[in-house]
N, C-alpha and C positions, 0 to 999 in steps of 0.2 A: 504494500500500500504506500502510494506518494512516493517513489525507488528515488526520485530525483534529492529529494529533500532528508531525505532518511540519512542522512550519514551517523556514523559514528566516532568515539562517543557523543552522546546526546547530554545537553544539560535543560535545566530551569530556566525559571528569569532571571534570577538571581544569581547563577552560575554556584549555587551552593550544593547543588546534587548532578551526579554526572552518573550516567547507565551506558551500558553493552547488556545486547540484548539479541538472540535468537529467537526467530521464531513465530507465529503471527497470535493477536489477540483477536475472536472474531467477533466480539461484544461491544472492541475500543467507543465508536460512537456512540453507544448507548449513554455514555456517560459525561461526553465530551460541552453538552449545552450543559448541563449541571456544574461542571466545572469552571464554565467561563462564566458563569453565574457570580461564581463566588470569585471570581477574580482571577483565574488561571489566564494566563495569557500561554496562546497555541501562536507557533511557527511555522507550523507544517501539520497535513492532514493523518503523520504517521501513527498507529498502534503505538510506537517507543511513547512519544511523548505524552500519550495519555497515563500511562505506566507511573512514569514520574510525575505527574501529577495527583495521583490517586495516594502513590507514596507519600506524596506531601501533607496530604490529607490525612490519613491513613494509618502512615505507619507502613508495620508487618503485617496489617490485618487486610492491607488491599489486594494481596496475591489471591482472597479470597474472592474478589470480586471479578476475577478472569474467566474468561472463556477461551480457551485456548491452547495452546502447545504452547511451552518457552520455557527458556535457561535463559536466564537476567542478574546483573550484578548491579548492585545502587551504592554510588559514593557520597553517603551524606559529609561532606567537606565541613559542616558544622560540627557535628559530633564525632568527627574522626571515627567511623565505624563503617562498615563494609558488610551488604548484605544480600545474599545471592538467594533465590528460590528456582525449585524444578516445576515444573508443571505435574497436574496430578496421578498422571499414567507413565508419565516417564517419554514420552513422545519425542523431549528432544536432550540430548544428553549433557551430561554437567562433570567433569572427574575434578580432582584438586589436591595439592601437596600441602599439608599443614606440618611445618618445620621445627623442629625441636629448638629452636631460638625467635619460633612463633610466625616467621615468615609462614604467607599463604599466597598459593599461585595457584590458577584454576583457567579451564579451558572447555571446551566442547570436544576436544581432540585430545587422548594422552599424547601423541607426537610434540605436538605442542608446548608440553610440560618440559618432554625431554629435549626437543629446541630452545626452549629458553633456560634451559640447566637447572630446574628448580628440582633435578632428582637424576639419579646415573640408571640408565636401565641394567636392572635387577632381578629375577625371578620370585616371585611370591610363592615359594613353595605348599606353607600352608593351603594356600586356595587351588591347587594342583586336585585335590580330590574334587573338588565341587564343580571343576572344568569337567574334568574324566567324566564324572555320574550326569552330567545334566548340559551338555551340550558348548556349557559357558560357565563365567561366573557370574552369580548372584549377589545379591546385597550390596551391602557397603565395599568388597575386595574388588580388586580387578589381582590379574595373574602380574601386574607391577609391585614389587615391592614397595610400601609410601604411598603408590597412589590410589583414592579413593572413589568412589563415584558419590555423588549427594542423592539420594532415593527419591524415587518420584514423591510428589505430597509433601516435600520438604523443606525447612526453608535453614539459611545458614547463617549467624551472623559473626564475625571479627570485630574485636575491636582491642585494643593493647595487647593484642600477639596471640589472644586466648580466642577459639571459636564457642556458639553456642550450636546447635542443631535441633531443631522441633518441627515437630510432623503438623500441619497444618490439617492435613484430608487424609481420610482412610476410607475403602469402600464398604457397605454395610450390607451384610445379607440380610436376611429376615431369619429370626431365630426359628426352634426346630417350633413348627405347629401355628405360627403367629396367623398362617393365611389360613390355618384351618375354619376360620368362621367368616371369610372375605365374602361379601356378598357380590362381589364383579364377575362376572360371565367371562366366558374364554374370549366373546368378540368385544368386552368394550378393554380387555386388557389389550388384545391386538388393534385395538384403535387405538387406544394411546400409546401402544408403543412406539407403532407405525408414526403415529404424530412426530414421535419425539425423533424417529429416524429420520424421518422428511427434513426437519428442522436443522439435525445435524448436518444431513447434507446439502443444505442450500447456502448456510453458515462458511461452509468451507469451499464456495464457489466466489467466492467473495476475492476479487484478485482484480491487479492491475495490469496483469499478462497474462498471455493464453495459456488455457490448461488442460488437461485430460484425465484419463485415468488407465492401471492395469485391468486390463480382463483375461482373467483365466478361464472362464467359462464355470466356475463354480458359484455357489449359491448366492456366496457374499458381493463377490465382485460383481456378478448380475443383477445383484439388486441394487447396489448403485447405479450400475448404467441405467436401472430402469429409471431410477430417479432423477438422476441427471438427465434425460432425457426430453423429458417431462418440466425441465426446468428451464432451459437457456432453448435458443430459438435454431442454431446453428447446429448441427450434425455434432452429435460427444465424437471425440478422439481418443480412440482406443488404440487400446498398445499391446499385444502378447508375445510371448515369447515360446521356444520351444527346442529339443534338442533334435541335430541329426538323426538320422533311422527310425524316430518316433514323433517326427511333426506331425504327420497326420492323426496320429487319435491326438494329442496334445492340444491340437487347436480346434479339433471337431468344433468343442462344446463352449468355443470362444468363437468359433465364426458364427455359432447356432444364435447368441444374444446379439452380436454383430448385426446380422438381417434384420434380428425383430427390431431392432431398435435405429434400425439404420445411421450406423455408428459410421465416422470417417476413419476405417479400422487399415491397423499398421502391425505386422510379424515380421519374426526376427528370431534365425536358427542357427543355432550354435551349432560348432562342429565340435568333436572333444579336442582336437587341436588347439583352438581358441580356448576353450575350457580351460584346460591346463597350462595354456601358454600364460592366460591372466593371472593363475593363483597368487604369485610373489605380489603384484601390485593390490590386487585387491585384499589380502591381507595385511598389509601395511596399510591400506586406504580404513581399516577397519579397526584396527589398533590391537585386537585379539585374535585368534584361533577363528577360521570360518565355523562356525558353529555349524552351518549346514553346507550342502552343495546349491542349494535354491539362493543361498547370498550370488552366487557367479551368474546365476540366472536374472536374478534381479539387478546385478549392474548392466546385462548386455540390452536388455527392455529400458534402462532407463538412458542409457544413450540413443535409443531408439526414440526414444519420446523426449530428450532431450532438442533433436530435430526439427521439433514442430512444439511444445509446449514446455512453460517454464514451472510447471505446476503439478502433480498430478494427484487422486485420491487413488485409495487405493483399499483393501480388506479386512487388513490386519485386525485380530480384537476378537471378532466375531467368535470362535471357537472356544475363546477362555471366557468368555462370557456367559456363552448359551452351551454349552455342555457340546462343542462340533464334535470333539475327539473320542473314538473307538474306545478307546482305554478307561474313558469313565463309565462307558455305558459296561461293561468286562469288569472294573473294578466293583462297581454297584451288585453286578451280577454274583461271581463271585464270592463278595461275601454274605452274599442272600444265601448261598451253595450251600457254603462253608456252616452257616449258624444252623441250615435245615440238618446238614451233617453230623453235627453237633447233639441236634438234639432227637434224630430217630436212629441212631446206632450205640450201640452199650460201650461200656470201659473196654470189654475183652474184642470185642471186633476192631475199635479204635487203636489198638493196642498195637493188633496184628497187620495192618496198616500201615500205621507209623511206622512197625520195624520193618515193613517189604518198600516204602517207596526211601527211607534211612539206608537202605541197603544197597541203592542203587549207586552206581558209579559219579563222584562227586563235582565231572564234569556234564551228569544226565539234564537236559533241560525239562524233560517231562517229570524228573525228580522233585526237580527247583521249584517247576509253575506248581506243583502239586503241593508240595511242602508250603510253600508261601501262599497260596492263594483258596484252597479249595478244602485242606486240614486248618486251616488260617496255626500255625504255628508260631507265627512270629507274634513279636509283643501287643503291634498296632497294624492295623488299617493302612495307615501312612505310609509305612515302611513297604508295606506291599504292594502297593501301586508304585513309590518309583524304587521299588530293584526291579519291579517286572519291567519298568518301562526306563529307565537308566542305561545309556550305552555301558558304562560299564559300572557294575553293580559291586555295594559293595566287597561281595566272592572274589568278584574277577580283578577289583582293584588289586584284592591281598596277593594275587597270583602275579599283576603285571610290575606293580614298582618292587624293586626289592627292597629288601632289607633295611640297608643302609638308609634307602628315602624314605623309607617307613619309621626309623627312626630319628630320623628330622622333621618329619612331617609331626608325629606324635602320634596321638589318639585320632585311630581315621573312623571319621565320619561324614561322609559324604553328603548328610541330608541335613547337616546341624542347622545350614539356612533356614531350609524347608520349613522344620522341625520348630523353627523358631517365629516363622509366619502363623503354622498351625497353630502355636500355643496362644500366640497373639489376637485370633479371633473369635471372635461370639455365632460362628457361619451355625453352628448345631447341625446341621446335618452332613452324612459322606459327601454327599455329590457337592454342598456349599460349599466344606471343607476343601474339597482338591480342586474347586473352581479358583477360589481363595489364594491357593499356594500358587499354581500356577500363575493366577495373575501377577504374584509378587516374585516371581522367578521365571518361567518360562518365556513370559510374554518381556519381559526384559529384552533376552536374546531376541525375539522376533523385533523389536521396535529397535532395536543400536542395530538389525542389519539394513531395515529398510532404510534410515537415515542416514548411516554410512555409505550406502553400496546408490542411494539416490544423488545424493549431495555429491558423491565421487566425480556422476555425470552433471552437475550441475543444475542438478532440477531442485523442489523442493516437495516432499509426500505430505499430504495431508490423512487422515485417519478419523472416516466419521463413524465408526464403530464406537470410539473412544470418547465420543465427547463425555465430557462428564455428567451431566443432567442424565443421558442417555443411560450410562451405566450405573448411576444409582439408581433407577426405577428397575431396571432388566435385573441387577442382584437382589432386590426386593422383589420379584417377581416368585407365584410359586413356581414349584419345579416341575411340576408337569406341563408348564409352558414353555422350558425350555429341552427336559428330555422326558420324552414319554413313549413308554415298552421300548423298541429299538429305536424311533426315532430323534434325530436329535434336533435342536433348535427349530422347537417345534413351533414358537412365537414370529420365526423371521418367513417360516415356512407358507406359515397362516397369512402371515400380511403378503406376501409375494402370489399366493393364489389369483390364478385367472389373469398375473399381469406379468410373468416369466413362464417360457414354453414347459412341458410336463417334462419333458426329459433334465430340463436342470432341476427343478423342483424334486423329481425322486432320484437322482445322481448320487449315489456315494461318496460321501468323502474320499480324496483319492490322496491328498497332500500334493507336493508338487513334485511329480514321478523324473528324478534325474539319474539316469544310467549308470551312475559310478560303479557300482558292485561288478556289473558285466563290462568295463573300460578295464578296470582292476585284474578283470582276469586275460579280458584280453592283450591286444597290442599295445596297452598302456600300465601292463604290471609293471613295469621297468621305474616308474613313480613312486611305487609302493617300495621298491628296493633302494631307489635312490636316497628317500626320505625317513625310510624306518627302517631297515637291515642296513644302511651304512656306518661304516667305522667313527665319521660321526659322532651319530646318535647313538653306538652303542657307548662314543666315547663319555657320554654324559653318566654315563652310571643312573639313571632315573629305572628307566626300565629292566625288568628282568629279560634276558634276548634269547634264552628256550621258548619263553611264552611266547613273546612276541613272532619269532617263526614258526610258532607252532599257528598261531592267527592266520597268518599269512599262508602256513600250507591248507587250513581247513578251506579257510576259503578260495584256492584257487581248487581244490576238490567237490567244492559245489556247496558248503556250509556258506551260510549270510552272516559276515563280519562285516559290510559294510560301511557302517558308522564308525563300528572301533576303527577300523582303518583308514578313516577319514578324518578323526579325530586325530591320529598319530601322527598322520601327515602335516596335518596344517597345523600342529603342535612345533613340528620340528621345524617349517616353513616359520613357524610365527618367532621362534627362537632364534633362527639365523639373521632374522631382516631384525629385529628389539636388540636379542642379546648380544648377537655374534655382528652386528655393526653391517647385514650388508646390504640395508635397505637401499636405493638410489640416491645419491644427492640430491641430483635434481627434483626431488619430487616432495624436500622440505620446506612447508610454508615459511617466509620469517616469521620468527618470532614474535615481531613487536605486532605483527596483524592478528596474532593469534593467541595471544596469553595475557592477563594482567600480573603484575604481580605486587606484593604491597608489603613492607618490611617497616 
């Protein structure tokens, strides 16, 4: 908004408060005649400066009054203090070095940190397990030693060397039974959900440049086009992507919303050459471990759409929200199994049980899934859903690091994050619960890849799943509106009736299907060797390297390691270009565009 005017930093009248700012606010006007009401004098039409004005007003308590995505620092030059907030989903990123002589430097970018020397890159070993188990890391750690991320919901302030940190917003389920006496019918809650979708995405059409959106041809992202369409006067611009040897079912069910909605539609097919050829850069561009193979996906779509739009929305959300993912409706199931188990078989049948599937061989997975899920053996619930669903669990950690990193490491627990969201909320029910954690760790990784792997090309993503009104009604929603018997997001499904074709509406979740596992075996093992059996990576001592080729043989034998060895990879990728120094030169921002720092 207002690009010409917007520079940074931005100050006051008074030049007594100065802001850097990410990110868009899409409520800014709302407030803006109020303001000048009382005296705010405006320079420019930007989002930044209604920010700081609100602050002025305000305080710490105007970060409440946003709508929006952003990472923002505020210099009140009068009180010598220094005060930065996340927005409430975490949408745009925030990390920061808080210096044992009190210094604080902070960025959007770790690289950043490490270009302006506020820290030496260092491996965080400690958070090594909670990368392994869960794709990335969670919470407050990143895999830098020092450096921090600020959590979504958060706000931070400095002032004489000392930081404070306070959570502003947290999302609220409805406890266990609350909607048991709700007098609302299934269609006026899918009228106002639908309301409050609609709302979101017109909010975030809201730009001074052209924009578009992903379509993958699944539920979420067709329901945006359906709305966008519906909204602006000119054909949506659509963007897919897709791999060699499998474009055509990949984009079937994107060109299907394409026609309905007669979208100005643009694809774009990766070869694995390019695939692999990008890794190093777009790991560096990402600051961690590619937590999936869909980040490489998502950069070559976004230069694609970089072409033609500065802007795009996109899906993100929808799944950790309304129950999308397989593994809760399996987790749910499961321990329904497990408790009937329980209680129609005797001590002496349960016994003989126990000791025949105990008996099985300690690498069996039918052992595993049986022991954790269907005996429910383990302590919690929790624990069982993610070692089922953990790349690698905590078993396989004990077998992959050795010794040595397991005693540097200490006491592994790969779920302490998790474990620590769970304890933290009032969700009362399973399904709330793991909606809950994932929100507070899973959907993490998804929102730092779409921002990195977008911004890489130069766009900017918007996410109207997230808005926040949006997801505090949907968590407060009951739960048979968003899974019920097998199906899942049963509320998005209801509002998209009769205005998305049948075959998206009944589509399975498929995730974003990218071929690594069969590249790995085929003409591209040589990756897998170069990155994880070389001298190297054995030379690091992290890993045990029995195990590790023993991964590597199962799966070029026809076992799915896929992720482990995806993980390994862009582990040892991510250590080379951080630790081992051998990122590009040319591809360091300066400094001074990109970091504050304040001593």
């Amino acid at each position: 908004i207002d690009l010409a005017a917007g520079h940074q930093p931005m100050t006051n009248e008074d030049d007594s408060l100065h802001i850097v700012y990410n990110g868009e606010i899409y409520n800014h006007a709302d407030y803006r005649a109020g303001l000048e009401a009382r005296g705010h004098v405006y320079r420019t039409h930007c989002d930044t400066e209604t920010i700081l004005h609100l602050y002025e007003e305000e305080g710490a308590r105007a970060v409440e009054r946003l709508r929006g995505m952003f990472a923002f620092a505020i210099w009140d030059q009068r009180q010598s203090e220094l005060f930065i907030a996340r927005d409430r989903l975490g949408v745009k990123p925030l990390y920061y070095v808080h210096d044992a002589d009190g210094s604080l430097f902070f960025a959007s970018e770790i690289k950043a940190l490490l270009a302006a020397g506020a820290i030496a890159p260092e491996l965080n070993l400690p958070a090594l397990p909670d990368y392994l188990a869960n794709h990335a890391t969670s919470g407050e750690e990143t895999l830098f030693r020092g450096v921090k991320r600020l959590l979504p919901g958060h706000t931070l302030l400095w002032r004489d060397g000392a930081i404070k940190i306070e959570r502003y917003w947290d999302v609220a389920f409805a406890p266990e039974g609350e909607h048991g006496s709700s007098r609302k019918s299934d269609e006026q809650y899918v009228q106002e959900w639908s309301e409050l979708f609609r709302t979101s995405v017109r909010l975030r059409l809201m730009a001074d440049v052209p924009l578009g959106m992903f379509l993958s041809g699944g539920i979420d992202s067709s329901a945006i086009a359906a709305v966008m369409s519906g909204m602006i006067s000119e054909p949506v611009k659509t963007f897919s992507v897709a791999f060699a040897e499998r474009e055509a079912n990949e984009l079937e069910y994107a060109r299907i919303v394409a026609r309905r909605f007669k979208t100005d539609h643009h694809e774009v097919v990766v070869s694995p050459e390019e695939f692999f050829a990008a890794l190093p850069q777009l790991v560096w561009h990402e600051d961690e471990p590619l937590a999936h193979p869909s980040s490489v996906a998502l950069y070559f779509v976004s230069r694609l759409a970089a072409q033609h739009v500065k802007v795009v929305l996109t899906g993100e959300g929808s799944d950790e929200l309304l129950a999308g993912y397989g593994r809760y409706r399996k987790t749910v199931f499961n321990l329904a199994l497990g408790e009937r188990y329980q209680r129609w078989t005797g001590d002496g049948l349960r016994r003989a049980v126990r000791r025949g599937i105990e008996s099985r061989p300690p690498g069996s997975k039918v052992g595993q899934k049986l022991k954790r899920t269907f005996l429910c053996l383990t302590p919690d619930i929790e624990t069982i859903y993610f070692d089922n669903f953990s790349v690698f669990g905590r078993d396989r950690q004990r077998e992959l690091l050795t010794p040595e990193t397991r005693e540097r490491i200490g006491a592994l627990d790969p779920y302490a994050g998790v474990r620590r969201c769970l304890e933290a909320t009032d969700a009362g029910t399973l399904l709330n619960r793991l909606l809950y954690a994932d929100i507070k760790t899973y959907l993490h990784e998804l929102l730092m890849k779409q921002d990195q792997m977008s911004m890489a090309a130069s766009i900017e993503s918007r996410v109207p799943f997230l808005d926040h009104k949006l997801v505090e009604y949907t968590a407060r929603l009951p739960e048979r509106m968003k899974l019920r018997g097998l199906t899942t997001k049963h509320i998005l499904r209801q509002s998209m009736k009769g205005v998305l074709p049948e075959e998206i509406l009944s589509r399975r979740k498929m995730g974003f299907p990218v071929p690594v596992g069969a590249w790995f075996r085929g003409k591209f093992h040589g990756i897998v060797d170069e990155y994880v059996l070389s001298a190297r990576a054995r030379n690091r001592g992290l890993f045990d390297e029995a195990y590790v080729r023993r991964l590597v043989a199962e799966h070029q034998q026809g076992a799915n390691h896929t992720e482990r060895l995806w993980s390994l990879v862009n582990f040892e990728i991510w250590l080379r270009q951080f630790m081992d120094g051998e990122a590009s030169p040319h591809l360091h921002p300066a400094a001074s565009e990109a970091e504050l720092a304040l001593r």
